[in-house]
C-alpha positions in Angstrom: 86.0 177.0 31.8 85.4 178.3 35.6 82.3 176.5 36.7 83.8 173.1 35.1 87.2 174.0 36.4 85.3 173.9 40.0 83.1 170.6 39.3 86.1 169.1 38.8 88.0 170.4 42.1 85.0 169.5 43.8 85.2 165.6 43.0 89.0 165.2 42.7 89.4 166.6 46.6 87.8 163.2 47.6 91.4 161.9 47.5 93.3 162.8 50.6 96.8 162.1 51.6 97.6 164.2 55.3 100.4 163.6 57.9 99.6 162.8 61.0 100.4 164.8 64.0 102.7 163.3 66.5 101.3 163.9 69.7 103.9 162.0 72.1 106.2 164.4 73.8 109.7 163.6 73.6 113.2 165.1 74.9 114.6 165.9 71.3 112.5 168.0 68.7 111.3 166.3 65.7 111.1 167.2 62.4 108.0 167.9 61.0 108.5 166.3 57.7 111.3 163.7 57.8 112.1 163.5 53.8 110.6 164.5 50.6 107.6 163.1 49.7 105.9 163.0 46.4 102.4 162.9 45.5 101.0 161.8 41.8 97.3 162.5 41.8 94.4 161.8 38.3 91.1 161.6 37.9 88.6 161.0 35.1 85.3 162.4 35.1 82.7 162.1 32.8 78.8 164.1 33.0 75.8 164.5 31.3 72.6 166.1 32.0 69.9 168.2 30.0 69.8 172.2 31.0 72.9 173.6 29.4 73.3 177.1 30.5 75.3 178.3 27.9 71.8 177.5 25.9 69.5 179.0 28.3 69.1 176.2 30.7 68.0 173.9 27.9 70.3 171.4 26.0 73.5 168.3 26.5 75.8 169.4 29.0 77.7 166.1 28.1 81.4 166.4 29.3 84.9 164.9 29.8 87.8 165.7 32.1 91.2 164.5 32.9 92.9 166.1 35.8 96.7 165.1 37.1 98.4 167.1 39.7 101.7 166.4 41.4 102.0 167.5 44.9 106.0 167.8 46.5 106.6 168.6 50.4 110.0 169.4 50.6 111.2 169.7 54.3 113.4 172.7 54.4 114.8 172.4 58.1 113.4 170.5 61.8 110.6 173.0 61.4 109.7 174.4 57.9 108.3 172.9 54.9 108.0 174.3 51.7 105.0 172.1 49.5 104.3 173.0 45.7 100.9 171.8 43.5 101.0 171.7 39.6 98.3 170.5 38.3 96.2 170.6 34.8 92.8 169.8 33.4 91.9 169.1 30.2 88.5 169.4 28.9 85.8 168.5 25.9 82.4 169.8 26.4 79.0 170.1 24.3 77.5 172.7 26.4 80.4 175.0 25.8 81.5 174.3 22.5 78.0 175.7 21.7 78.9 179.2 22.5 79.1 179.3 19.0 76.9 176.2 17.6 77.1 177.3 14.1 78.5 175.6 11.2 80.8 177.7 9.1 78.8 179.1 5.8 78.2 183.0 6.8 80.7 182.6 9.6 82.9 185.8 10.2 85.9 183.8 10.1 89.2 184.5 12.1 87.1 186.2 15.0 87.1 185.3 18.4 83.9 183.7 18.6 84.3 180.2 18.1 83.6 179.9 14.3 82.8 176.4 13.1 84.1 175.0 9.7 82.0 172.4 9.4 79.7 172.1 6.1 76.5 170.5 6.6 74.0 168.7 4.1 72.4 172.5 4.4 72.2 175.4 2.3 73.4 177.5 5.1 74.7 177.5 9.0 72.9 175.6 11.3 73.0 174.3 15.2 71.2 172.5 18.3 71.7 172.4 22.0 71.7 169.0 21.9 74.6 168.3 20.0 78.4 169.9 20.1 79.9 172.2 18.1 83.4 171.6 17.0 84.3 175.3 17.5 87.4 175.9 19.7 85.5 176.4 22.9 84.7 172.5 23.0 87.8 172.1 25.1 90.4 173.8 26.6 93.2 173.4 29.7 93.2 174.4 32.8 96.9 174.9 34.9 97.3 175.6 38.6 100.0 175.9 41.0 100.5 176.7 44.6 102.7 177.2 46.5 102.3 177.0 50.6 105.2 177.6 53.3 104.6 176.5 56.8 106.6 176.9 60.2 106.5 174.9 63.4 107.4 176.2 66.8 109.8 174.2 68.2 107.2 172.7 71.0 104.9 172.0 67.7 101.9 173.8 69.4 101.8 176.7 66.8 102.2 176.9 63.4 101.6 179.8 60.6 101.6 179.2 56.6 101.5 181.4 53.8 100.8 180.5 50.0 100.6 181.7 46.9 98.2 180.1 43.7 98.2 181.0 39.6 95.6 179.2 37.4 95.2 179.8 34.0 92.8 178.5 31.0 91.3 180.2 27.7 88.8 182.7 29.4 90.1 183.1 32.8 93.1 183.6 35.4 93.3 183.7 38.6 96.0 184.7 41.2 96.0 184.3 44.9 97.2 184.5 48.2 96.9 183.6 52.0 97.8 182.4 55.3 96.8 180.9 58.8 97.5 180.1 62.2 97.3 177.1 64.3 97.6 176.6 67.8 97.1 173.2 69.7 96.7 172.7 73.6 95.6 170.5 75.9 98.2 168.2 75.1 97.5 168.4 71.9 94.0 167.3 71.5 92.0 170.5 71.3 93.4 173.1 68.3 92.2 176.5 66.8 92.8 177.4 62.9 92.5 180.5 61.3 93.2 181.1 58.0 92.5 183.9 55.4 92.4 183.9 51.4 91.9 186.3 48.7 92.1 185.7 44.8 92.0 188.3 42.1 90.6 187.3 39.1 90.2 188.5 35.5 87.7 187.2 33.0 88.3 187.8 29.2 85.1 187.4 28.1 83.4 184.9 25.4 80.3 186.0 23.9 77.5 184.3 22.0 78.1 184.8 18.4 75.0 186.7 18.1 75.5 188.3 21.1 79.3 189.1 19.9 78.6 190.2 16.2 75.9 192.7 17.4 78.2 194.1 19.7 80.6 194.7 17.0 78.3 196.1 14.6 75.1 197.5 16.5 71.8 197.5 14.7 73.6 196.7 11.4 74.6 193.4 12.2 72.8 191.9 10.0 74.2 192.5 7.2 77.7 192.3 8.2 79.9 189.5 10.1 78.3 186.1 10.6 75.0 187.0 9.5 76.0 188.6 6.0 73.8 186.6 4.1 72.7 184.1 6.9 68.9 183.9 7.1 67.3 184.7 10.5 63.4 182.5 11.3 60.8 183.5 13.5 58.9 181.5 15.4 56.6 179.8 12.4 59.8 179.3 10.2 59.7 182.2 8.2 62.7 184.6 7.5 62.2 187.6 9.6 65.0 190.6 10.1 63.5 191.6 13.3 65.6 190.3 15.0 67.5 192.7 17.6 68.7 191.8 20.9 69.1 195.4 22.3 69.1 194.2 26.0 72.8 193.0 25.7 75.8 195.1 26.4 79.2 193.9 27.1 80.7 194.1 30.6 82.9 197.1 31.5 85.0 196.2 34.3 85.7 191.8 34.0 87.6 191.8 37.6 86.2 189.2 39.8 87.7 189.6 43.6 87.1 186.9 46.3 88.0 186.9 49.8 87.3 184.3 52.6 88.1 183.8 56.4 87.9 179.9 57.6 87.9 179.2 61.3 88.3 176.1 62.6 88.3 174.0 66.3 89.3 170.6 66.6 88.9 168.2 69.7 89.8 164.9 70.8 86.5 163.8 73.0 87.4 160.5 74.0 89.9 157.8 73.2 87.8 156.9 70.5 86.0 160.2 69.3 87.3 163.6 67.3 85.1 165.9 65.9 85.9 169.6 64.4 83.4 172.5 64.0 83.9 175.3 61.0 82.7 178.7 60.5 83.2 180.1 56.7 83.1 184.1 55.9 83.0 184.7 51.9 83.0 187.9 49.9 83.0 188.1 46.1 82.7 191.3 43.7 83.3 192.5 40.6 81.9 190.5 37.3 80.2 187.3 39.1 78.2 186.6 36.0 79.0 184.1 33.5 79.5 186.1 29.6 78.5 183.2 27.5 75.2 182.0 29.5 72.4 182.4 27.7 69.2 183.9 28.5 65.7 183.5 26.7 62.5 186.2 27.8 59.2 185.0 27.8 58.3 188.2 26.3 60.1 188.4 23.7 59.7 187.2 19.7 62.0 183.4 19.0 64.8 184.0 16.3 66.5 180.7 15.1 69.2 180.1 12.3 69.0 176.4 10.6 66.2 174.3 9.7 62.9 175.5 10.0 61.1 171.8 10.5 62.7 171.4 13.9 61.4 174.4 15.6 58.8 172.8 17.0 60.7 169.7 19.0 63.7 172.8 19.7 63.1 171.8 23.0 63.4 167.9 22.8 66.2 165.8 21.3 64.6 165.3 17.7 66.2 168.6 16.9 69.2 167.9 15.3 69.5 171.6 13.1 68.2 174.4 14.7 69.3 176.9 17.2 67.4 179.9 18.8 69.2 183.2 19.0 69.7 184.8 22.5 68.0 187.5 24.0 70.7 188.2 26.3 73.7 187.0 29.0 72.5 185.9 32.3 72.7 189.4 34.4 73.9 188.6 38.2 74.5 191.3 40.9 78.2 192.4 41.2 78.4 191.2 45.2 77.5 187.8 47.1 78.3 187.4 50.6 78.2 183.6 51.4 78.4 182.0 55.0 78.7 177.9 55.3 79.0 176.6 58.8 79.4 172.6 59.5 81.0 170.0 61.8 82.7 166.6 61.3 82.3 163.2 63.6 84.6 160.9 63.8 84.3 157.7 65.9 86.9 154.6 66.1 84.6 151.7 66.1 87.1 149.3 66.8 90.5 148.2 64.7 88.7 147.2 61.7 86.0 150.1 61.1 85.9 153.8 61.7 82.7 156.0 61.2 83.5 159.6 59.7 80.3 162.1 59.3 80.1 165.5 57.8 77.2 168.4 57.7 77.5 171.6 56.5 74.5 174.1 55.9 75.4 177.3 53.5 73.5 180.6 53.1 74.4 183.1 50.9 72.5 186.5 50.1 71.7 185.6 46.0 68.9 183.6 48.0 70.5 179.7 48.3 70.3 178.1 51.0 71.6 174.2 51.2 72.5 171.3 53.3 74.8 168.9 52.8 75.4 165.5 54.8 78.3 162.6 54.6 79.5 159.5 55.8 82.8 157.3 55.0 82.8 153.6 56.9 86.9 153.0 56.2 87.0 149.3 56.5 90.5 147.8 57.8 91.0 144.5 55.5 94.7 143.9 56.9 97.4 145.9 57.9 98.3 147.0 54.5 94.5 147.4 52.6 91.2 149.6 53.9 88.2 150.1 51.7 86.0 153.2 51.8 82.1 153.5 50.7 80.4 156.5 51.3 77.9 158.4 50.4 76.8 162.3 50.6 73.4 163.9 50.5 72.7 167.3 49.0 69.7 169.4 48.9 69.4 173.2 47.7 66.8 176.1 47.3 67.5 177.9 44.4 68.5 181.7 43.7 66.5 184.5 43.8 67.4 185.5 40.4 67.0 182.1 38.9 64.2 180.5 36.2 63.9 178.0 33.6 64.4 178.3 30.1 62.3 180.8 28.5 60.7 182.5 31.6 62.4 185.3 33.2 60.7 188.8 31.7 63.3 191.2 30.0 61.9 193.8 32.4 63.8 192.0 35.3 67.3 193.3 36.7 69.1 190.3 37.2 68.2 186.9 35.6 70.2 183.5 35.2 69.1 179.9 33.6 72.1 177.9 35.4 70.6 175.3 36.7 73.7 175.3 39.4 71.4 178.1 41.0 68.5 176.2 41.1 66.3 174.0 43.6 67.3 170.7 43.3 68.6 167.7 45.7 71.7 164.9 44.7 73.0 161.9 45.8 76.9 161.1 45.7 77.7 157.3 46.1 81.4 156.2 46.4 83.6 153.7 47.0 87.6 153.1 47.5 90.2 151.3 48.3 93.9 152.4 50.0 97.1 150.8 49.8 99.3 151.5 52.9 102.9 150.2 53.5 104.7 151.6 56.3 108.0 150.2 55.8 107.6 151.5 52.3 109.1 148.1 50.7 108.4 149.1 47.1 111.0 151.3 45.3 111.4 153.0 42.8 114.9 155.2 42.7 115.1 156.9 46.1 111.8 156.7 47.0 109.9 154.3 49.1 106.3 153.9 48.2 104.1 155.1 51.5 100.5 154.6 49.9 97.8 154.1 47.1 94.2 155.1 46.9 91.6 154.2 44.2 88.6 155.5 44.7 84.7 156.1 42.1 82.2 157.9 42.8 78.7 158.4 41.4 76.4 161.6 41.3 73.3 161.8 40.3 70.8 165.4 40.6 67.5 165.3 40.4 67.4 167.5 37.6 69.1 165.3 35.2 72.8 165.8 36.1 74.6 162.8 36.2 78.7 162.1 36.6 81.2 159.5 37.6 84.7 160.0 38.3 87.3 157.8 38.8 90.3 159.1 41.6 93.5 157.2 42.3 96.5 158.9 43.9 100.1 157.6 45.1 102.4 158.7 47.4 106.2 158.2 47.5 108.6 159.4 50.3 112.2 159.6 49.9 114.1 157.2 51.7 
């Protein structure tokens, strides 16, 4: 869903394939793009960690990705090129499939709330956080495309773009557009971006079954739906039909708008130095919350469906058949203003090794505040074969309206259990290798083979979030 859709973005734009700018001046105008090229990119990602927030910030949040996208720069004329992205991600994940965790006996079958038909060794349905469900939200696909049109002035000192982005999965779409201007001088070595954005989005929102089947039948779901027959447990494993979360409503308006301003400056210092500084505006509204996070008050009565002997280890991973019903959704104001502002360093060593560093710091008005720092070492083995470790630092305070599992009061206004809000710090360690050949001496049909890149990376949070992913892309230009 979103939030994995953007983990994933966030680790597969490690792999970068850019054109150089010529910066020779010449009597005859060159193209921008001299032929077609062709990019194939995939990754593999793989997580785990411990505070689900579809279970309140408590549970497996183990998870698999594959991404591909295919990337083509078609150069229309000596100054226009027209570039198009398709990609698609495919998902399984335990933290999501448990929006419904439930096994299938008292299951309102054929509703849209993720019923399981699994039949347990149990007179009844039954669930943990730390397992996943097999409902249908334990995968799904996300598919993207933009597309991005850019002109050159004929001296090559000025260039606009303008594209336009669709992405699609289960819950969620998305459409977008934008544009910017760029404008070098000083012989090319100094240049000024500016470039604009705005996506309009449109949840359709997934509730917790609980959370869904009282919406549908108000104070007499329980005997209707999922729960015809189903027996509820309070705290001491006793059936109980007190059970009434009257804190949740569904959203009216599911519209999430974004809009962002980037600003950029670029400089060649020396020679042997380049560094860039950015400035990011961001404006969100509309339904920023997440519909199937869960949230658990400290003052209010536990409610569980399954087996009463692993209430008390709910919270550890010897509970393998019980699942506590939700008090209500995580509840997020309907604006965040967001402001990151950062620089990169590079410095060419010598013809072997370049050093490339990156800080940004981020504020936003929920209450977060982080910093994040970078460095690359490209290593030059020969003319044809670089490696790349790296590694990048991240450290962040959490959220005003954040807390763990089981702590927020139902008397607050706004309240969320993601961990992704909360104070934590991470370490990202990486290492590639790239394929160059200039000559592009490998074919295959009409095209020439320009480049490979292989790269892994490691993350690991502080809170218990761990991932690897595995990058390689490969470029092709038509000869």
């Amino acid at each position: 869903m979103k939030k994995i859709s953007l983990i994933i973005l966030f680790f597969t734009t490690t792999i970068g394939f850019s054109q150089e700018k010529d910066s020779t001046d010449v009597t005859y105008k060159k193209r921008v793009l001299e032929s077609i090229e062709v990019d194939f990119l995939a990754s593999y990602y793989k997580q785990d960690g411990v505070h689900s927030s579809v279970s309140g910030g408590m549970g497996s949040e183990k998870l698999t990705d594959l991404a591909s996208n295919i990337v083509v720069a078609i150069p229309l004329n000596d100054d226009d090129v027209l570039t198009v992205d398709l990609g698609i991600s495919a998902y399984t994940s335990a933290s999501s499939s448990n929006i419904n965790p439930f096994n299938s006996s008292g299951a309102s079958g054929g509703d849209d709330d993720d019923d399981d038909d699994r039949r347990a060794p149990f007179d009844g349905p039954y669930g943990t956080p730390w397992q996943a469900s097999s409902g249908a939200s334990a995968q799904d696909a996300l598919t993207a495309v933009v597309v991005n049109y850019s002109h050159s002035s004929d001296d090559r000192n000025f260039i606009w773009n303008a594209d336009v982005a669709f992405s699609n999965e289960y819950d969620y779409t998305s459409i977008g557009f934008g544009g910017g201007i760029s404008k070098l001088f000083n012989n090319k070595n100094s240049e000024i971006s500016v470039k604009g954005n705005v996506y309009l989005d449109q949840w359709r929102p997934i509730y917790a079954t609980e959370l869904h089947e009282y919406a549908k039948y108000g104070n007499t779901f329980q005997n209707n739906g999922f729960f015809s027959g189903v027996t509820i447990l309070d705290q001491n494993g006793n059936a109980s039909t007190a059970y009434l979360p009257s804190d949740f409503t569904t959203w009216n308006s599911t519209n999430r708008n974004s809009y962002a301003a980037s600003f950029v400056f670029s400089q060649v210092a020396t020679k042997k130095m380049q560094f860039s500084l950015f400035f990011d505006i961001l404006h969100q509204e509309g339904m920023l919350s997440t519909p199937y996070h869960r949230v658990y008050f400290a003052d209010k009565a536990n409610y569980y469906i399954g087996q009463a002997q692993y209430i008390p280890v709910y919270e550890t991973t010897q509970n393998e058949g019980v699942y506590q019903l939700a008090d209500d959704i995580e509840r997020l104001p309907n604006t965040r203003f967001k402001i990151p502002v950062g620089a990169r360093l590079n410095y060419y060593l010598n013809e072997r090794l370049t050093v490339r560093t990156y800080f940004r710091y981020y504020w936003d008005d929920w209450g977060i505040t982080s910093n994040t720092a970078s460095i690359e070492l490209p290593f030059k083995l020969s003319e044809k074969f670089t490696v790349f470790p790296s590694y990048r630092y991240y450290t962040q305070e959490k959220s005003k309206y954040f807390a763990p599992f089981e702590t927020h009061l139902s008397t607050e206004k706004f309240y969320t259990s993601d961990y992704d809000l909360s104070t934590f710090d991470a370490h990202q360690y990486g290492f590639g290798i790239n394929y160059t050949d200039i000559f592009t001496n490998a074919k295959i049909w009409k095209f020439g083979l320009k480049n490979m890149d292989l790269r892994f990376n490691h993350y690991d949070r502080n809170d218990g979030l761990n991932a690897n992913i595995i990058t390689f892309g490969i470029k092709f230009v038509q000869q």
